[in-house]
N, C-alpha and C positions, 0 to 999 in steps of 0.2 A: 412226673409232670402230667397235668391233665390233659387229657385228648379230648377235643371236639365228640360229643355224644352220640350223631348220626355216625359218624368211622367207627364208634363201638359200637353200636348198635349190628351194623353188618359186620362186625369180625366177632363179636361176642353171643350174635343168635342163637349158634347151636348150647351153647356151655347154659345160655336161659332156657332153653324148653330141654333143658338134659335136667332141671331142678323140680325135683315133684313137689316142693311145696316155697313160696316165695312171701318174705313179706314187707315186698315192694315192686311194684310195675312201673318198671322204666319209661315205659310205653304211653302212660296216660299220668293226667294228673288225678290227683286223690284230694277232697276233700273231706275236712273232720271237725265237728262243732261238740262243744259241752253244755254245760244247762244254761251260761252267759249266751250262746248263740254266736258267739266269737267264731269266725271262719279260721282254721288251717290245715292248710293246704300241702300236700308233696309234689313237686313239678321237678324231676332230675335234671339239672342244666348239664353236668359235664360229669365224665369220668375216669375210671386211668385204671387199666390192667395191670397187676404184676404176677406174674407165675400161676398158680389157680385162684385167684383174690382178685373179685372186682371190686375198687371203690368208688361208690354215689355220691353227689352233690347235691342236696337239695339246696333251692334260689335264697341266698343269701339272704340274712337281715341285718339290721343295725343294729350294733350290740355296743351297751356302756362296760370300756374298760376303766373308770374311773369315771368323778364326781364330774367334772367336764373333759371329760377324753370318750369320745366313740369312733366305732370302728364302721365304716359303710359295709366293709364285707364279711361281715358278722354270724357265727353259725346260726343256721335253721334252727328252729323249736325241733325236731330230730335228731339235733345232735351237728356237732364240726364233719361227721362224716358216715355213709353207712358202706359198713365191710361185707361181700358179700364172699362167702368160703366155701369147697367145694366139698369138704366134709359134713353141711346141711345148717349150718351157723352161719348167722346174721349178726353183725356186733354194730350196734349205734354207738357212738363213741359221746361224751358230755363235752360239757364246754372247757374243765379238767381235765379231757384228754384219756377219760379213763374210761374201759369197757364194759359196755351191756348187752350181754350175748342172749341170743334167741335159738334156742335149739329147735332148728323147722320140721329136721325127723324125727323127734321124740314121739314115743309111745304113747297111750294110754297107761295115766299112772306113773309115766317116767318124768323123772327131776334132774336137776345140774342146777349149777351156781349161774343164777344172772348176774350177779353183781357181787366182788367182794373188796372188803373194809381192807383197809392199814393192820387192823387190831381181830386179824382173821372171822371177823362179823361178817355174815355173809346176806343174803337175798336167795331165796331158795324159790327158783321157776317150775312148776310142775302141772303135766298135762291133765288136768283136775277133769276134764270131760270130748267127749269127742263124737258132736253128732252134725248131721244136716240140718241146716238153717238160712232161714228166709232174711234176706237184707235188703235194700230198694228193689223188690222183683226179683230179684236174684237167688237162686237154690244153690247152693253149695256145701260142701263138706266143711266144718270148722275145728279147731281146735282150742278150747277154751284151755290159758291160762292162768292158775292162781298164782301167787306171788305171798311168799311169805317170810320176815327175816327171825336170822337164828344166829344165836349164839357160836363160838368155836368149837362147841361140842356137840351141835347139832340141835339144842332147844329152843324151841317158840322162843322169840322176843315179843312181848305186847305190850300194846301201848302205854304211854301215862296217862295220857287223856287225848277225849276224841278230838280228830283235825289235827293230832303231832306228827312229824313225818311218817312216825315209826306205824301209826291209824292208819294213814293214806298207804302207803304201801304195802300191808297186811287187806286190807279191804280192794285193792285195785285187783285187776284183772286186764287180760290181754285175749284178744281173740285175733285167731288168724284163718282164714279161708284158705283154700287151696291153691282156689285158681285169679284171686283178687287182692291177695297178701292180708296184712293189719286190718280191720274192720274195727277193731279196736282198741287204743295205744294210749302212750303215755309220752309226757315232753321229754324227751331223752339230753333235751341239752339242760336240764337245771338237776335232775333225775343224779340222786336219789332225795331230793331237797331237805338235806340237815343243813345248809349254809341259805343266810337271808342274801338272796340276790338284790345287786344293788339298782336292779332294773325295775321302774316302777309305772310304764307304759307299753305292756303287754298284758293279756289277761295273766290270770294266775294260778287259773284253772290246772288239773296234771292229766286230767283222763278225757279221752276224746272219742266220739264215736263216727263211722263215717257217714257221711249223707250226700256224696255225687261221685261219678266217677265218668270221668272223658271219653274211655274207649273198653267197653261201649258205654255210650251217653245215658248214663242214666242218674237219677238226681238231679242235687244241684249241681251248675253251672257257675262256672267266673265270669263275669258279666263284667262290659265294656261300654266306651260312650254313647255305642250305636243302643244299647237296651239301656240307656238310662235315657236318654231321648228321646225316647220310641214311642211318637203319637201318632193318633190315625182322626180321619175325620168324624167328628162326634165326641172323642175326647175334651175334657173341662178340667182345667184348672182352676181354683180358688186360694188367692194366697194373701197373705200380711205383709206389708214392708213396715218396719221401724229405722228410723237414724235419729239418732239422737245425739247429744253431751250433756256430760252431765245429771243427774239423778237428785232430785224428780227431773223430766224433761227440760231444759230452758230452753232449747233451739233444733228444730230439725223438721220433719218433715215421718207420716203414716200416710200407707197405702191401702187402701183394700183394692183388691182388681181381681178381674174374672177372665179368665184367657178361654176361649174355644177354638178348636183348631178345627178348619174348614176345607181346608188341603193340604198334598202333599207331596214331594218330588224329590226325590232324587236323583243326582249328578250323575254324569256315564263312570269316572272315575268311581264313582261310591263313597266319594269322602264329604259330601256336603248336603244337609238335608235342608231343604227348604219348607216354611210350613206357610202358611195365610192363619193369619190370627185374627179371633176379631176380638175385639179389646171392650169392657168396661169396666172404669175407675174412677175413683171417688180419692183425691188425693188433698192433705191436709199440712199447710206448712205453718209451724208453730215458732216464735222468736219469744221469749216472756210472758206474756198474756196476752200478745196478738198472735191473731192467725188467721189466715186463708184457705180455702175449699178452690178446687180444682175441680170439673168434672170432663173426665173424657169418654166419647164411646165412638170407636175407629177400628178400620182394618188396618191390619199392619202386616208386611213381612218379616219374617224372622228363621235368620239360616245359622245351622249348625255344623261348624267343621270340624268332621271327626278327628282328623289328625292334630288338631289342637287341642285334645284332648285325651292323650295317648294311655296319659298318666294313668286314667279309668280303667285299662287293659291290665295292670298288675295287681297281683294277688294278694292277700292280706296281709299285710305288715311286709310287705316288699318294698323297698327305699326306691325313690326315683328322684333325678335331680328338679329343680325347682326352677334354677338359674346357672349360670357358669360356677358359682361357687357355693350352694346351698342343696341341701336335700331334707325330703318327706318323706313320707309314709303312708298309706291309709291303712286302715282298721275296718275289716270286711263283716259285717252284722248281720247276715240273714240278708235281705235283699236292699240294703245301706250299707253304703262305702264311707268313712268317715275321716275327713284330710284336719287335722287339726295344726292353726297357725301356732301356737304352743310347742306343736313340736317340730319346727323347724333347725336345721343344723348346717353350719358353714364352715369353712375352714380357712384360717388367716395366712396361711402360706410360710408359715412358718414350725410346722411340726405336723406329724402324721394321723392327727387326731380330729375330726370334728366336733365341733362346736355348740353346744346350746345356743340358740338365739332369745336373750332375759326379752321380753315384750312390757307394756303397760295393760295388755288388752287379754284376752283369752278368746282365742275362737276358733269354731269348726263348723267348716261344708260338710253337708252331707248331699251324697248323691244318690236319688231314690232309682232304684229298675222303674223306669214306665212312667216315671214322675218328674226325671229335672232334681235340678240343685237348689238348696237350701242352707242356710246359713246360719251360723248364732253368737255373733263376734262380741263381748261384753269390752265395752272400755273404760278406762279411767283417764284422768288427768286430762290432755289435750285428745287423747283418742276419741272417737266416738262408736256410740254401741250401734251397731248394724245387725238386722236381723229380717229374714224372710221364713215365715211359718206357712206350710201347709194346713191350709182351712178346710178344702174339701175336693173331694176329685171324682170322676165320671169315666170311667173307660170303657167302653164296652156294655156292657149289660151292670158291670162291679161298679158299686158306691161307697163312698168312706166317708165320714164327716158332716156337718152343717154348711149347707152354701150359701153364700150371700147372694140378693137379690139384687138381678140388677133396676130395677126401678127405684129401690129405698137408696141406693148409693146412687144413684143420678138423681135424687129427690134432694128439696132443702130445707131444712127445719123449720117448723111455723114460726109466726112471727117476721119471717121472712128479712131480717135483718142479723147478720153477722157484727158480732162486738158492736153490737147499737150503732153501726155508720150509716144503716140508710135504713130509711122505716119507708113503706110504699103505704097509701092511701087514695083511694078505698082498693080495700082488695078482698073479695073478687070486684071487677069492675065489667059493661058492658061494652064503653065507647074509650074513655079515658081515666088515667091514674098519674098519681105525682109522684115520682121519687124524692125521698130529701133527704139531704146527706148531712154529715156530722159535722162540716164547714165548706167554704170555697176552695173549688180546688180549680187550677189552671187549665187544665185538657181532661176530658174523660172521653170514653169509648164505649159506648154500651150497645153490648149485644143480646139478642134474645136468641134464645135455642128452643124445638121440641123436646118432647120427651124421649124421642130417639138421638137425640143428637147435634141431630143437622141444625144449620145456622140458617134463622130466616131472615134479620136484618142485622145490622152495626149502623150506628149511629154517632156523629161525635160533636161531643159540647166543648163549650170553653166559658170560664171564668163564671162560674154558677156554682150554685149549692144546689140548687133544683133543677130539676128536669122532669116534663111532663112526655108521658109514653101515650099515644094514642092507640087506637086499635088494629086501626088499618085494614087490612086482611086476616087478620087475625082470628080464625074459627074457634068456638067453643074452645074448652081442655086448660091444661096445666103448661107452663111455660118454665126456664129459668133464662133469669138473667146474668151475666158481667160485665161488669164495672169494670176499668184499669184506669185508675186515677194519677196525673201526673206520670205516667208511662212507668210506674214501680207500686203501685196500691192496687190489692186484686177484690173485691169483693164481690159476692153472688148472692142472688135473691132469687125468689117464683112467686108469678103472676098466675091469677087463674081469671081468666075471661069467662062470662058466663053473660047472655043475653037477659 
């Protein structure tokens, strides 16, 4: 039975610092990425003594036991379990249950069997080198490694051709440090891969190097809702919204908008950030061949509760529920976390297995460190396609991308009339100008704005095509207008006043 990992912890310390060489620390979590940039990870949640044998848990994943049958608590990419022995042997077990032994006090030059066949085919591990090396900052003693397989009479097997398992495991290597375990590994639960796993939402990568380590903090880091949040004042967002149905577009609505953040606060509790935004947008809603232009430019508030966003705290490819009866996943990138609705899974209450959920749509958040969430939901049939793209961003002194302006996006195309509903004449004008619209409408509302924003008058007509705008107050410069026709027709225009 498993025991709670803190009670090992203090009953099992001395049997860990009695191990001159370990390759895993219970202690900290371990991060390891391959040339994909795919994050994984070792975090030991639990484990269980028996005699001189400790066995590790690395945090579960969601493993497919069939075509629609999975399991939530699914072994780690490490393997169903790691054995730790006091004769100097490490065994990761596969997801076959079979062992892959690590000999930690091998020599220089010394070999043993990591792995053997049914058909006495073996995996030959041997200490191929053993010097001091530099890892994120780190000097340590290592042990390199090779891996070679052989026949039952001890000769080379080589490959057929490059990339067959027989390739990858003759070319891999294993490195192990002293005092920081694996530095560089391999997936021990698909390991030795002659059988096509029938898992096809995992990388597929086998060899992994590592790039962060918890204690002491060096490298990467697992990042949570509070660093994907994490604005300060002077921070710029630049982003895209789409919604749409349908392809080509028939109906929906594009955003361009520019967010800067202007302050910033935090709760006593720590769980809610609040920020002051000040907002410009240029918003476009599109129905067949009509469409309307929006323009805002406003402060707003906008708070962020971390504990509604827990999900962000787990590691990659760690399952978390969704709802009472569904669970996720994300996929950790380099500094994106990636939740895709594709791979959601439920369980019908009627057998031990979760569930694929078949969708019409494909889509996946992504949650950037330092950036906020983003999106890319493609739909078909009755769904619609939702999408939010990062355009450009400002942090600090760092820049990424092309920003939009905000004066071209509060600006209105010349000609000044949208879907030919209202043509203004003369324009530019000194004293007065006519609007004329594309027929009679019942009520209208027209307001004029600056170029910043603010509202300098509303006006309302009834039962006209026309409408004459005087000047009023109105000093030199650029103007827009809106229309709201019959309280559901939105059209916009710019006046330019000039003496």
């Amino acid at each position: 039975m498993k025991k709670v990992l803190f009670a090992f912890f203090l009953l099992s310390a001395p049997f860990i610092n009695a191990q001159n060489w370990t390759c895993i620390n219970p202690l900290a979590i371990t991060h390891f990425a391959g040339s994909d940039s795919v994050i994984h990870s070792i975090r030991i949640d639990s484990s269980n003594i028996h005699g001189d044998t400790v066995d590790y848990f690395n945090y579960y994943m969601l493993r497919q036991n069939d075509w629609d049958c999975f399991k939530l608590k699914g072994g780690s990419w490490t393997g169903t379990k790691i054995s730790v022995l006091s004769n100097g042997f490490t065994i990761f077990y596969t997801y076959k249950q079979m062992p892959v032994s690590i000999k930690t006090n091998a020599l220089l030059n010394e070999s043993w069997h990591l792995y053997d066949f049914a058909d006495s085919r073996y995996i030959e591990a041997k200490i191929a080198a053993h010097n001091t090396m530099t890892f994120l900052g780190i000097t340590d003693s290592v042990k390199i490694i090779s891996l070679q397989m052989k026949d039952h009479l001890g000769n080379p097997i080589n490959a057929i051709s490059t990339g067959d398992s027989i390739d990858i495991i003759n070319n891999a290597s294993l490195r192990l440090s002293k005092n920081y375990g694996l530095i560089k590994i391999i997936d021990f639960y698909r390991f030795p891969y002659f059988t096509q796993n029938i898992e096809t939402f995992y990388s597929l990568l086998n060899v992994y190097d590592i790039i962060g380590i918890s204690n002491p903090v060096v490298g990467y880091q697992n990042f949570t809702a509070k660093d994907v949040y994490d604005f300060n004042p002077g921070d710029e967002i630049h982003s895209f919204y789409l919604s749409s149905y349908c392809a080509p577009p028939v109906t929906g609505y594009e955003i361009k908008i520019i967010e800067k953040y202007l302050s910033k606060s935090i709760s006593l509790n720590q769980d809610t950030i609040t920020y002051l935004v000040k907002r410009c947008m240029r918003r476009k809603d599109f129905q067949y061949s009509d469409s309307t232009i929006t323009y805002t430019n406003d402060t707003v508030i906008s708070k962020i509760i971390l504990s509604q966003c827990s999900f962000l705290s787990r590691l990659s490819n760690e399952p978390f529920p969704k709802s009472t009866i569904s669970y996720s996943f994300n996929t950790t990138i380099g500094n994106s976390k990636y939740i895709s609705d594709y791979m959601e899974f439920f369980t019908n209450g009627t057998d031990s297995c979760l569930h694929q959920i078949i969708a019409d749509y494909v889509g996946t958040k992504q949650y950037m460190k330092g950036l906020g969430a983003f999106f890319d939901n493609y739909g078909s049939g009755l769904e619609p396609t939702n999408r939010r793209v990062l355009v450009y961003y400002k942090k600090g002194t760092l820049e990424w991308g092309t920003p939009y302006n905000c004066s071209e996006l509060l600006s209105v195309p010349e000609n000044a009339a949208l879907e030919n509903r209202i043509t203004i004449s003369p324009n530019p004008f000194s004293t007065t100008t006519q609007i004329t619209l594309s027929q009679t409408y019942h009520t209208i509302s027209l307001s004029v704005y600056d170029m910043q924003g603010k509202l300098i008058s509303q006006d309302q007509h009834t039962d006209c095509d026309k409408i004459q705008l005087n000047r009023n107050s109105l000093t030199n410069g650029m103007y827009f207008l809106k229309l709201i026709m019959d309280d559901k027709e939105i059209t916009t225009g710019k006046i330019v006043v000039s003496d």
